[in-house]
C-alpha positions in Angstrom: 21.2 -9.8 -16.4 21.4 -13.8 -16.5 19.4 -15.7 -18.5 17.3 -17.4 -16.0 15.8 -20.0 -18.4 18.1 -23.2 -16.4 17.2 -22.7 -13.2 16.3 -24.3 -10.3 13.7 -23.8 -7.8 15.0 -24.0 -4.0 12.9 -26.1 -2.2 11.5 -23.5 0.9 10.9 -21.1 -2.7 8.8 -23.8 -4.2 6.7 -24.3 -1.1 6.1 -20.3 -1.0 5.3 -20.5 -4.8 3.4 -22.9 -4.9 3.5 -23.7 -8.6 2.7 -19.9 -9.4 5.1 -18.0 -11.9 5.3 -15.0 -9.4 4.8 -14.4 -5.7 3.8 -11.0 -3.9 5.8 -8.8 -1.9 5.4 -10.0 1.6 6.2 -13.5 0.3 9.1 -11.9 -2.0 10.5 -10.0 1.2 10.7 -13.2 3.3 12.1 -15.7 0.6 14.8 -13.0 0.5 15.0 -12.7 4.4 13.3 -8.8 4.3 10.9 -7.3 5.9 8.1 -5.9 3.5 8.8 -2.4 3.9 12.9 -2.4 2.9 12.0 -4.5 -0.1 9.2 -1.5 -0.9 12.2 1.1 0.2 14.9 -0.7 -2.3 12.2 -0.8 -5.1 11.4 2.9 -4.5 15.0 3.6 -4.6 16.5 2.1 -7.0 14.3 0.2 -9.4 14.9 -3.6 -7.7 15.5 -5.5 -5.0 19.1 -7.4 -6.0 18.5 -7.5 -10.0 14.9 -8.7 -9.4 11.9 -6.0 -10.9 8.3 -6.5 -10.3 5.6 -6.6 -13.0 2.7 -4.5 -11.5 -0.9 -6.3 -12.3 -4.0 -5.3 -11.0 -2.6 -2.5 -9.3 -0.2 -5.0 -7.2 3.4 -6.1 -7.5 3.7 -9.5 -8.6 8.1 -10.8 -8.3 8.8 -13.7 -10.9 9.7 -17.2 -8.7 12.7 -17.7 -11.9 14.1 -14.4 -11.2 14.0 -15.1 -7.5 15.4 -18.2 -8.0 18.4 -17.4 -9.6 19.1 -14.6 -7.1 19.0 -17.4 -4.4 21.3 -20.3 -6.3 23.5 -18.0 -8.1 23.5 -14.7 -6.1 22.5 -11.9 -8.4 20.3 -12.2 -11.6 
């Protein structure tokens, strides 16, 4: 996995994050361009979605805007 400490955030990513560290699953399914349910199928399957994991808080999934981001610049994380 990258180190995705130098990264940059695209701009239509910032908008959706909104200066949050993490974004939820329906707003995690459409940065990627999926719907909801094949990011929750992908997860299920086989532990991420591209090289990006969820940290589960509160009993809901919450997908860190760095890893995102570098899976959006670079193309895998």
């Amino acid at each position: 996995m990258k180190d995705s400490e130098n990264f940059s955030i695209p701009p239509a990513l910032e908008r959706v994050a909104a200066g949050r560290d993490s974004i939820g699953t329906e707003e995690f399914a459409e940065s990627i361009g999926l719907e909801y349910q094949t990011v929750r199928r992908y997860l299920s399957e086989r532990g991420d979605v591209f090289g990006v994991r969820p940290v589960k808080i509160g009993g809901r999934l919450h997908w860190p805007v760095s890893k995102i981001a570098v899976l959006l610049t670079e193309g895998t994380v």
